[in-house]
PyMOL Python script that loads the backbone (N, CA, C, O; Angstrom):
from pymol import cmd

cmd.read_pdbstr("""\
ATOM      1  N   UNK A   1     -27.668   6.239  -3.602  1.00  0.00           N
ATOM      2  CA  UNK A   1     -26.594   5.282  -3.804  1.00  0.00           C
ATOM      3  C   UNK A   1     -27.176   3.876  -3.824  1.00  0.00           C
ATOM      4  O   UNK A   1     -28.200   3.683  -3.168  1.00  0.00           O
ATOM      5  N   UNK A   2     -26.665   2.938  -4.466  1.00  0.00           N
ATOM      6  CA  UNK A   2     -26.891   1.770  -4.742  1.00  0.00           C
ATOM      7  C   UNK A   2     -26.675   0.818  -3.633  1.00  0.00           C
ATOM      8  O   UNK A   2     -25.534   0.820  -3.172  1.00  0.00           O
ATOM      9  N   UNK A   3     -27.508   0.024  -3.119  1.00  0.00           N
ATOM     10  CA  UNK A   3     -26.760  -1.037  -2.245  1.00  0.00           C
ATOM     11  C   UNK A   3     -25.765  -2.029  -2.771  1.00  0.00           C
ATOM     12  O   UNK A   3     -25.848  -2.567  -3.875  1.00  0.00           O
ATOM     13  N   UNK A   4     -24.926  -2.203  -1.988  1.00  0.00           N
ATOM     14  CA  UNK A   4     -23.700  -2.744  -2.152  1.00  0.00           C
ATOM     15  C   UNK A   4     -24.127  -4.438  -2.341  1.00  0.00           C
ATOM     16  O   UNK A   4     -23.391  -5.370  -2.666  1.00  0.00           O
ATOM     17  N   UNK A   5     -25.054  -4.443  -2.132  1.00  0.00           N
ATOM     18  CA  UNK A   5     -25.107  -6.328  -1.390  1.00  0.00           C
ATOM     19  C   UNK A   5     -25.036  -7.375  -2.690  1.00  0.00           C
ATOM     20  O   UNK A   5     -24.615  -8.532  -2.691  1.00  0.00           O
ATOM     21  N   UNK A   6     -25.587  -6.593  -3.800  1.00  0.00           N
ATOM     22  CA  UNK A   6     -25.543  -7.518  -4.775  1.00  0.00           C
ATOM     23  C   UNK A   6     -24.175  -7.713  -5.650  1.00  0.00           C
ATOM     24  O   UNK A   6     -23.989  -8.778  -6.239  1.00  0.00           O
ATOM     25  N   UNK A   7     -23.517  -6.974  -5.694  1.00  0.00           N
ATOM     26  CA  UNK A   7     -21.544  -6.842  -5.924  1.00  0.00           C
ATOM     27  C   UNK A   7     -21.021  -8.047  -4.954  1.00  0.00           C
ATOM     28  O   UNK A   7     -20.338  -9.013  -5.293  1.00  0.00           O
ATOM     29  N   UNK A   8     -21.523  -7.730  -3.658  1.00  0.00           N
ATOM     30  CA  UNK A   8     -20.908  -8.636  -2.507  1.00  0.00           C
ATOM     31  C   UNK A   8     -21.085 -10.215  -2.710  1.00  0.00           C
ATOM     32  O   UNK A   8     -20.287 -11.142  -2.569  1.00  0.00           O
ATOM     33  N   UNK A   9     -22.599 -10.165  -3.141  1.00  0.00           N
ATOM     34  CA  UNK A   9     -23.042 -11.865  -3.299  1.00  0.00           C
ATOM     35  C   UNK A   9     -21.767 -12.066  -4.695  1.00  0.00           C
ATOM     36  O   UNK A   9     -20.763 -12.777  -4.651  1.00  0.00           O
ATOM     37  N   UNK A  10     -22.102 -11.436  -5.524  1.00  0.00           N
ATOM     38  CA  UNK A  10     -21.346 -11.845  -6.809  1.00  0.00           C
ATOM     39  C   UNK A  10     -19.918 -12.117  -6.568  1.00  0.00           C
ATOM     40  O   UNK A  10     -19.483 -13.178  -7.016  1.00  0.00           O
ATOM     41  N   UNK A  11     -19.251 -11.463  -6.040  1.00  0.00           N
ATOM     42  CA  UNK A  11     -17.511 -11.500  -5.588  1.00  0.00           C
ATOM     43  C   UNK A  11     -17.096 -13.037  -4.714  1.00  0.00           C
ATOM     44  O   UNK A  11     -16.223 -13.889  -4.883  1.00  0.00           O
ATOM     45  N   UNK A  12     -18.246 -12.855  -3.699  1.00  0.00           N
ATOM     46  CA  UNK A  12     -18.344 -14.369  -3.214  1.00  0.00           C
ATOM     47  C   UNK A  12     -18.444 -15.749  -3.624  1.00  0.00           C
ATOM     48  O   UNK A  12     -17.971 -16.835  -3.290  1.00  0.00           O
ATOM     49  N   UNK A  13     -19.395 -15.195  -4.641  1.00  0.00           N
ATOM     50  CA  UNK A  13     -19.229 -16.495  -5.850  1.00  0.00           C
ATOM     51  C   UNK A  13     -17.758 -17.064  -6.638  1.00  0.00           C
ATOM     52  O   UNK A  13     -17.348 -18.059  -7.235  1.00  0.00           O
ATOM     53  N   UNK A  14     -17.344 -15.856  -6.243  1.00  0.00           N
ATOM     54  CA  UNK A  14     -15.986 -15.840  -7.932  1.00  0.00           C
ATOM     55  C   UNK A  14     -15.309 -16.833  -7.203  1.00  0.00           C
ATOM     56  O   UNK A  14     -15.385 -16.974  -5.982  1.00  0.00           O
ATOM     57  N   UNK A  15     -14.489 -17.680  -8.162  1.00  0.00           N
ATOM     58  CA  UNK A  15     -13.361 -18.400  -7.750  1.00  0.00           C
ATOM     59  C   UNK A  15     -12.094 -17.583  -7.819  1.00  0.00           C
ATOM     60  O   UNK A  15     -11.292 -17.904  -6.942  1.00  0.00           O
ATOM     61  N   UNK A  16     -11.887 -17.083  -8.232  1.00  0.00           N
ATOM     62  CA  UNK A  16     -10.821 -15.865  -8.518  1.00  0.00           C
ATOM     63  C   UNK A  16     -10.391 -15.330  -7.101  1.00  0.00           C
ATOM     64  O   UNK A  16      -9.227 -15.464  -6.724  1.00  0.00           O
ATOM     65  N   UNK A  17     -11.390 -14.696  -6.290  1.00  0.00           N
ATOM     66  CA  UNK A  17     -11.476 -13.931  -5.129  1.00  0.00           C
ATOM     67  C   UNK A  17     -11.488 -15.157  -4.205  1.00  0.00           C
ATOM     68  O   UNK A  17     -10.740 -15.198  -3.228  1.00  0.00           O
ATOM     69  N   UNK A  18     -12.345 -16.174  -4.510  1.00  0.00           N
ATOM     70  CA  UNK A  18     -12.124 -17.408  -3.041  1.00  0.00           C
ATOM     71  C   UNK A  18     -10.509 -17.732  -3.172  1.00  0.00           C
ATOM     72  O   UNK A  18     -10.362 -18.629  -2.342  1.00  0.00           O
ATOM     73  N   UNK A  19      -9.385 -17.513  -3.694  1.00  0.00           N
ATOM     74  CA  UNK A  19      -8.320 -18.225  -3.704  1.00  0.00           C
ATOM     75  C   UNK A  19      -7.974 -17.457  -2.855  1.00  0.00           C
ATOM     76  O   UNK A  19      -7.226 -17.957  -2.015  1.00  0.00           O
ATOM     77  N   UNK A  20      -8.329 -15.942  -2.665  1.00  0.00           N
ATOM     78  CA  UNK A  20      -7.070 -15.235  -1.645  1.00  0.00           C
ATOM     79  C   UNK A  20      -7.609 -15.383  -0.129  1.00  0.00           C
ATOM     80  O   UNK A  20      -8.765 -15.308   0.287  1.00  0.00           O
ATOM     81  N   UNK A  21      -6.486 -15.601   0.515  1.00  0.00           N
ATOM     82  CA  UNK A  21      -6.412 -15.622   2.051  1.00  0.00           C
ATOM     83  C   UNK A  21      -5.991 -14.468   2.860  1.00  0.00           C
ATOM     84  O   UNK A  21      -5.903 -13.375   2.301  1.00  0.00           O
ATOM     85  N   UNK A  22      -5.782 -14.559   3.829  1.00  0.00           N
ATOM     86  CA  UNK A  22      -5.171 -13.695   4.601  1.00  0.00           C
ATOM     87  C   UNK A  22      -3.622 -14.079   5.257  1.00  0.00           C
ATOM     88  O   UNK A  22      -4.069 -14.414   6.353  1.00  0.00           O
ATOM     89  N   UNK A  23      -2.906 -14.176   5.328  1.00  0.00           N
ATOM     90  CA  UNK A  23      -1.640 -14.476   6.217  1.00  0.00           C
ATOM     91  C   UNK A  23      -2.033 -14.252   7.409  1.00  0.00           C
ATOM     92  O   UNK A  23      -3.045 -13.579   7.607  1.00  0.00           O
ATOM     93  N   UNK A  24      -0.872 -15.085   9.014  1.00  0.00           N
ATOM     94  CA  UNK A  24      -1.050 -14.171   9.896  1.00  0.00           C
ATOM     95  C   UNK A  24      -1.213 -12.644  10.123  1.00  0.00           C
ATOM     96  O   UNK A  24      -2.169 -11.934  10.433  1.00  0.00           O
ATOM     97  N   UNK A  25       0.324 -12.379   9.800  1.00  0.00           N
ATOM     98  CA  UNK A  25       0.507 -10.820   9.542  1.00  0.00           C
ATOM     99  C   UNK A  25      -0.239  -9.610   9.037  1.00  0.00           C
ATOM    100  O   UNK A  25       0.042  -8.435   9.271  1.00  0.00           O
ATOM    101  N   UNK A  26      -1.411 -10.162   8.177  1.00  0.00           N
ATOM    102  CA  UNK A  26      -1.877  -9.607   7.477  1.00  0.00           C
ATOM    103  C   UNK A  26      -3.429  -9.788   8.136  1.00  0.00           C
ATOM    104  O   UNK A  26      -4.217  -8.888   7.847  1.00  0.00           O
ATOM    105  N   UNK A  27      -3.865 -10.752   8.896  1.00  0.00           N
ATOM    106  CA  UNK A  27      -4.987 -10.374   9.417  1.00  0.00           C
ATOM    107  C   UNK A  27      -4.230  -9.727  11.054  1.00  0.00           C
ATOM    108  O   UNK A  27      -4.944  -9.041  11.786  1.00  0.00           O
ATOM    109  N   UNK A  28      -2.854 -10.027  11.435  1.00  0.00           N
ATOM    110  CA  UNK A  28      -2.616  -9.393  12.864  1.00  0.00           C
ATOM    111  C   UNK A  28      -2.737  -7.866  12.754  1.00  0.00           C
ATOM    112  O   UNK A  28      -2.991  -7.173  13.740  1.00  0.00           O
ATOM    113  N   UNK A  29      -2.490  -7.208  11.144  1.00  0.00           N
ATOM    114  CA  UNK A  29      -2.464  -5.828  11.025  1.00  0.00           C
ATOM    115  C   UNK A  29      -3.824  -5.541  10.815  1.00  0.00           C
ATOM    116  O   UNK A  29      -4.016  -4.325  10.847  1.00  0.00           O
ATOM    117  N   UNK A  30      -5.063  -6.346  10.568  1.00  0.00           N
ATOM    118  CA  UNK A  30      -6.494  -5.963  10.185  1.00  0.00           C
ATOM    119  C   UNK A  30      -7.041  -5.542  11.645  1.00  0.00           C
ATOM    120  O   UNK A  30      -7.572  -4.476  11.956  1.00  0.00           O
ATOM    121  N   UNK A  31      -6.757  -6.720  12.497  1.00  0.00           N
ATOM    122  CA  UNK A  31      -7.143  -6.837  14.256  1.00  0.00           C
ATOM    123  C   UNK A  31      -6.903  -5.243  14.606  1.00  0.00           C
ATOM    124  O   UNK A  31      -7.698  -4.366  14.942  1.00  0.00           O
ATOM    125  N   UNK A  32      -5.235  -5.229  14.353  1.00  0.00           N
ATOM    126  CA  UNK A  32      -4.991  -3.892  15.382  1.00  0.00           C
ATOM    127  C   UNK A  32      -5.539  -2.625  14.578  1.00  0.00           C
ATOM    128  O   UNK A  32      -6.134  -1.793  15.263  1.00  0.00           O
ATOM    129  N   UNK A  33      -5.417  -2.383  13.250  1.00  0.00           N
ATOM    130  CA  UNK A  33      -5.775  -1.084  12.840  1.00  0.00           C
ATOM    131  C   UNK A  33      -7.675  -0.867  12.430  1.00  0.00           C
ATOM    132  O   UNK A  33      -8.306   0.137  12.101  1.00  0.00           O
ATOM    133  N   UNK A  34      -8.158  -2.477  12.671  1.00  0.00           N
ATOM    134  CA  UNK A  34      -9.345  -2.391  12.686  1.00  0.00           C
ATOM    135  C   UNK A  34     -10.190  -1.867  11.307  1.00  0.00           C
ATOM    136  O   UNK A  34      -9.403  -1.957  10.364  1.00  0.00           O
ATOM    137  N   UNK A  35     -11.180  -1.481  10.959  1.00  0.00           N
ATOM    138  CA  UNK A  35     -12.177  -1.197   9.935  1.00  0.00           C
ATOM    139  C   UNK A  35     -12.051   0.795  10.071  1.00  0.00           C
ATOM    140  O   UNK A  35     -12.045   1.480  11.093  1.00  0.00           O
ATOM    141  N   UNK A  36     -11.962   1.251   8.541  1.00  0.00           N
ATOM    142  CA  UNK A  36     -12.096   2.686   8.866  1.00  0.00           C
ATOM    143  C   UNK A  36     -12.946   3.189   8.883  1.00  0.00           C
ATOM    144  O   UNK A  36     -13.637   2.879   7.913  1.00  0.00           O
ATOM    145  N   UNK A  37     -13.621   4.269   9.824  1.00  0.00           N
ATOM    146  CA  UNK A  37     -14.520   4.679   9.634  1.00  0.00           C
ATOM    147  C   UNK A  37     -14.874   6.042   9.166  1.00  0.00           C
ATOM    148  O   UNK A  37     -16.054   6.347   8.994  1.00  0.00           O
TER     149      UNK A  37
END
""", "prot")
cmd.dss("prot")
cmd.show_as("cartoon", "prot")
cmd.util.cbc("prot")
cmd.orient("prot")
């Protein structure tokens, strides 16, 4: 499998993707349900 890292740098760059945020709500639901593993 490919490493991911160079997709990641690129997305970071985009202005497209820097516009979106998170809301409260929407990082209070990231906190509690956390990263899947």
């Amino acid at each position: 499998m490919q490493s991911l890292d160079p997709l990641f740098a690129r997305l970071s760059r985009s202005k497209f993707r820097s516009r979106f945020r998170l809301g409260m709500k929407e990082r209070q639901y990231c906190l509690e349900k956390g990263a899947p593993v």
